[in-house]
N, C-alpha and C positions, 0 to 999 in steps of 0.2 A: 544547465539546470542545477537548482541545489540538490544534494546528497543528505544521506543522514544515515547514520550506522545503529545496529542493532542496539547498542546503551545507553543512546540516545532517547530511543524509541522507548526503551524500557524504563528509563527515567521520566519520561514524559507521562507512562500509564503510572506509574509509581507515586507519582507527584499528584494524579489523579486527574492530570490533561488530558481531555480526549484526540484520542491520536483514531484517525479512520485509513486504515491501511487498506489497498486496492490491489489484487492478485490479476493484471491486465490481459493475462494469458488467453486467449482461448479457450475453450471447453474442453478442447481431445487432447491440446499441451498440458492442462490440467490436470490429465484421468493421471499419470504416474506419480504427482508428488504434490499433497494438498497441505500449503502451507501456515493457512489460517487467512484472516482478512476476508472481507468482500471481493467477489468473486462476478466482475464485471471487465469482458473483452473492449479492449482498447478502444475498437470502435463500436462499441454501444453505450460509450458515457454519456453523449446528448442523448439519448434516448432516455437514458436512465434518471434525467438533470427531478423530475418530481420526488424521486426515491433519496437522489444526492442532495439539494440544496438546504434542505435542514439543517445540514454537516458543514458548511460553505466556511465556519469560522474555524474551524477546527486545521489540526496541522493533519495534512493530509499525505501520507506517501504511497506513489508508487509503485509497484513491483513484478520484475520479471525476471524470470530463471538470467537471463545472459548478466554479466557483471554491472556494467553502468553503458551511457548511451545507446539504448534501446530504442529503434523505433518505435515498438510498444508505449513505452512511458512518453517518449518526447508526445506523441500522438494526442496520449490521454492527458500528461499535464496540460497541454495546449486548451483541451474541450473542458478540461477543468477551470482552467482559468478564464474561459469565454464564458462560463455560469457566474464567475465573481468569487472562484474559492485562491485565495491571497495567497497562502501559505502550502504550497505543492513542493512536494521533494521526492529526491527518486531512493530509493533501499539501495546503499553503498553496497555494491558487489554484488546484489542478486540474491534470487529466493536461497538459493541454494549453500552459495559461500557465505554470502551475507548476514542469510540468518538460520537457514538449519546446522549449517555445519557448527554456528556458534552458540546458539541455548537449546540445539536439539530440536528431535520431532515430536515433542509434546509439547512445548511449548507454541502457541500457534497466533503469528501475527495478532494485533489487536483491529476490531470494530472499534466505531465509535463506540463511547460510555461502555464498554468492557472491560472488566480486570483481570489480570492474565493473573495464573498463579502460577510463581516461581520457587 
């Protein structure tokens, strides 16, 4: 699966691209560290496909505490791309290293059509 690193992501909202980042975790792996994005378990993305495919062109990443090849992610890019969303990538090194350790916990993943402030 492709990657994509936090400056990446921040160039993409900057530029005014909507980036819709996906927090895959669970709800109880969630409660300790909320790091922005949509907030849908890996396995409830076909569930979720009316709430998602509005987004379907958009670059989409993503994301789980552990660094990269996550069953998590692999799970949900997969149901993501069985909706028709093209462009899936995972969050290079995880919620944690990835992207808190690098712009901090106020900065907080982007949704689709939102602008982070930095």
């Amino acid at each position: 699966m492709k990657t994509i690193d936090f400056n990446e992501i921040l160039r993409f909202v900057q530029t005014g691209q909507p980036v819709l980042c996906i927090d895959v975790r669970e709800a109880y792996r969630r409660a300790s560290m909320d790091a922005g994005g949509w907030k849908i378990p890996y396995n409830e993305i076909a569930r979720q496909a009316e709430l998602l495919l509005p987004f379907r062109d958009c670059l989409t990443v993503v994301c789980c505490l552990r660094p990269s090849g996550s069953q998590r992610t692999t799970i949900a890019a997969g149901a993501l791309r069985k909706l028709g969303f093209t462009d899936v990538r995972e969050l290079k090194s995880g919620l944690y290293q990835g992207w808190i350790q690098k712009v901090g916990r106020k900065v907080k993943l982007p949704a689709a059509a939102q602008n982070l402030e930095i």
